[in-house]
C-alpha positions in Angstrom: 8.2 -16.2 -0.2 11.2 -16.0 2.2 10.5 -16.9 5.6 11.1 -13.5 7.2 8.3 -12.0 4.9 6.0 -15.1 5.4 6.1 -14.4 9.3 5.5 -10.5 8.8 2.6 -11.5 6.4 1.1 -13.9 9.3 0.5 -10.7 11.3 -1.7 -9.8 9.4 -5.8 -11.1 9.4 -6.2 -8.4 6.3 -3.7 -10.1 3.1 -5.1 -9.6 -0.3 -2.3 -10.9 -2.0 0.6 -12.8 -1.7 3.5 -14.0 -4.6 3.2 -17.7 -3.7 -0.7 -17.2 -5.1 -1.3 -14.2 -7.0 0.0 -12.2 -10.3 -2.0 -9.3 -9.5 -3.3 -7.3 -6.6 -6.8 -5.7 -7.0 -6.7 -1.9 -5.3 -10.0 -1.1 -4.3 -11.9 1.9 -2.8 -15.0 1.4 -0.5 -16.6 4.7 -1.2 -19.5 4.0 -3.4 -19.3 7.5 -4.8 -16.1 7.2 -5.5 -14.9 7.8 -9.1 -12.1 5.8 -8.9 -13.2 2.6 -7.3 -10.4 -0.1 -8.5 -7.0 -0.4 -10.0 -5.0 -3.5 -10.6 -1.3 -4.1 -10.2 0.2 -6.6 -12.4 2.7 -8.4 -9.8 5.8 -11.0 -10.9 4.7 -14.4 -9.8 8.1 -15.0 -8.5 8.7 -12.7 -6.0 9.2 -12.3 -2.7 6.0 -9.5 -1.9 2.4 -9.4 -0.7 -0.3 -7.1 -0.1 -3.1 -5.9 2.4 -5.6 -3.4 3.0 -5.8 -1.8 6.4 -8.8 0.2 5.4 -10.7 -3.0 5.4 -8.8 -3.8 8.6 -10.4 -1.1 10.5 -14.1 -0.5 11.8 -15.9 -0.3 15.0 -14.0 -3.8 16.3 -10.5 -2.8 14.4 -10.3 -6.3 13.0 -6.9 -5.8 12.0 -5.6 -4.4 15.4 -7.9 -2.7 18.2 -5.4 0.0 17.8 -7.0 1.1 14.6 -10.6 1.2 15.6 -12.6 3.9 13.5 -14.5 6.8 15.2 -12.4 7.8 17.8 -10.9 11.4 16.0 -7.6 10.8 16.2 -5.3 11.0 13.0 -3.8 7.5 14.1 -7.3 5.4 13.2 -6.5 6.3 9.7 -5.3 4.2 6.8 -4.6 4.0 3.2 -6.1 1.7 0.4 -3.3 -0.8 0.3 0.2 -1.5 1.3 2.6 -3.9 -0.5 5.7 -5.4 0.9 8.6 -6.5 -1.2 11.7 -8.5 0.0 14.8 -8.3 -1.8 16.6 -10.5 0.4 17.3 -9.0 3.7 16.0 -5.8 2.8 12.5 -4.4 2.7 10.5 -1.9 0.0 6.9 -1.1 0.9 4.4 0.6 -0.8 1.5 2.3 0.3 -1.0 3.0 -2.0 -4.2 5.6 -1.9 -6.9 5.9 -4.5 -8.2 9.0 -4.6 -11.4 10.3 -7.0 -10.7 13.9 -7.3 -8.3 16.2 -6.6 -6.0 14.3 -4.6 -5.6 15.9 -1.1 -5.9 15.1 2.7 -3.9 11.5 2.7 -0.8 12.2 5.0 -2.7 11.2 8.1 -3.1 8.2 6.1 -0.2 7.4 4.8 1.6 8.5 8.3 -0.9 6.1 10.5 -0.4 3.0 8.5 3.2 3.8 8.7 3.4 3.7 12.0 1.4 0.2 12.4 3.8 -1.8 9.7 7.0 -0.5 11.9 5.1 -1.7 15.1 4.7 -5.1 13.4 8.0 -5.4 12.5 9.4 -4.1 16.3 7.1 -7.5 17.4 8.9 -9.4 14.9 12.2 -8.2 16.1 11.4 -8.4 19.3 9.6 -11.6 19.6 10.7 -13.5 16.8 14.4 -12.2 16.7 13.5 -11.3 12.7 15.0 -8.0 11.5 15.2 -6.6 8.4 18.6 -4.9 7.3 17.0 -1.2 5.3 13.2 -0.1 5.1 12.6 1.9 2.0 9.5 3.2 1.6 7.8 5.1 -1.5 3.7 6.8 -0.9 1.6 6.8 -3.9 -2.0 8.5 -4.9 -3.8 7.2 -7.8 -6.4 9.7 -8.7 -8.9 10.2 -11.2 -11.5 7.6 -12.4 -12.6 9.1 -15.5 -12.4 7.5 -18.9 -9.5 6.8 -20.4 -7.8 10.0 -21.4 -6.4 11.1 -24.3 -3.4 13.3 -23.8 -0.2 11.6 -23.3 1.8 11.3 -20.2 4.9 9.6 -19.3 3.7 6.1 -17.6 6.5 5.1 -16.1 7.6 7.4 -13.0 10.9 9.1 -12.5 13.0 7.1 -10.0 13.9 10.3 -8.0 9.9 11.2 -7.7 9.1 7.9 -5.8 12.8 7.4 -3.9 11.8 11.1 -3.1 8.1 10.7 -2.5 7.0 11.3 1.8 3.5 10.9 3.5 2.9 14.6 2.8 4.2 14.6 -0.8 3.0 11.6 -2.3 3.9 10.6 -5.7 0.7 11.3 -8.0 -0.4 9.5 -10.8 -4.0 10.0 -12.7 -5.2 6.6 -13.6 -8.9 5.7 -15.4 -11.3 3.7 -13.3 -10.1 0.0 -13.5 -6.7 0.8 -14.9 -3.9 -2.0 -14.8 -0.6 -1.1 -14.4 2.6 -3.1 -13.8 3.8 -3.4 -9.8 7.3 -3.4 -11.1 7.5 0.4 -12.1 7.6 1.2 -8.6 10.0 -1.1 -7.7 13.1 0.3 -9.6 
């Protein structure tokens, strides 16, 4: 992992995965009556990315950041499932990620909040560390679903223009069965 992205990723107390140590990054919703409960990315070993879950960063300490202490009603104390952070070289593509059982709705809040905490990181980094990042792209995606696996066919592989495209408040959508794998490099193109 490049050093920029290795100092980002030590801002964090809530990694699940990292390129250096993992090939795949497990998704996973804390709902127990969730439908959809897990899905896996299948992650190149080789590359310059890793993963955390500010969900599980959250609660009534905010062990990610006191800034995102649950239970105080405010639409910043919210956060997706998982975001993942790709380097290609000076620039930066992240990912965030939301499962979602049902009908997916209710996520830009989300989406927006954990948003707002990465760019805060990397201000600290700039500002303290003097490590800046030439672009931020950034794509929002909703798996949803959770049922078996189903039998009509859909395209598997998103359209470019529906993720470059894709915004806090109109995510790109994607039923998945509980448990599904699916390769982290279809969002990457």
């Amino acid at each position: 992992m490049i050093p920029e992205l290795q100092s980002l990723c030590g801002l964090l107390s809530c990694v699940t995965a990292r390129s250096d140590q993992y090939t795949h990054i497990q998704i996973k919703e804390s709902d127990p009556l969730a439908r959809l409960r897990s899905v896996v990315l299948t992650a190149p070993s080789n590359g310059d990315w890793f993963a955390f879950a500010p969900d599980k960063g959250r609660g009534k300490g905010g062990q990610m950041s006191p800034l995102l202490a649950a239970g105080q009603g405010f639409d910043h104390h919210r956060a997706c499932d998982a975001v993942i952070v790709t380097a290609r070289g000076a620039d930066l593509l992240v990912l965030y990620v939301d499962l979602k059982s049902g009908n997916p709705s209710g996520y830009a809040g989300q989406f927006k909040s954990t948003r707002q905490f990465l760019r805060y990181l990397m201000g600290l980094l700039d500002e303290f560390q003097g490590i800046r990042f030439n672009s931020l792209q950034e794509r929002y995606i909703i798996f949803y679903g959770g049922r078996s696996p189903l039998l009509n066919k859909k395209p598997s592989v998103p359209k470019r223009g529906a993720l470059a495209d894709s915004r806090p408040d109109g995510a790109y959508k994607r039923e998945v069965p509980n448990g599904a794998v699916i390769y982290l490099k279809e969002f990457l193109m």
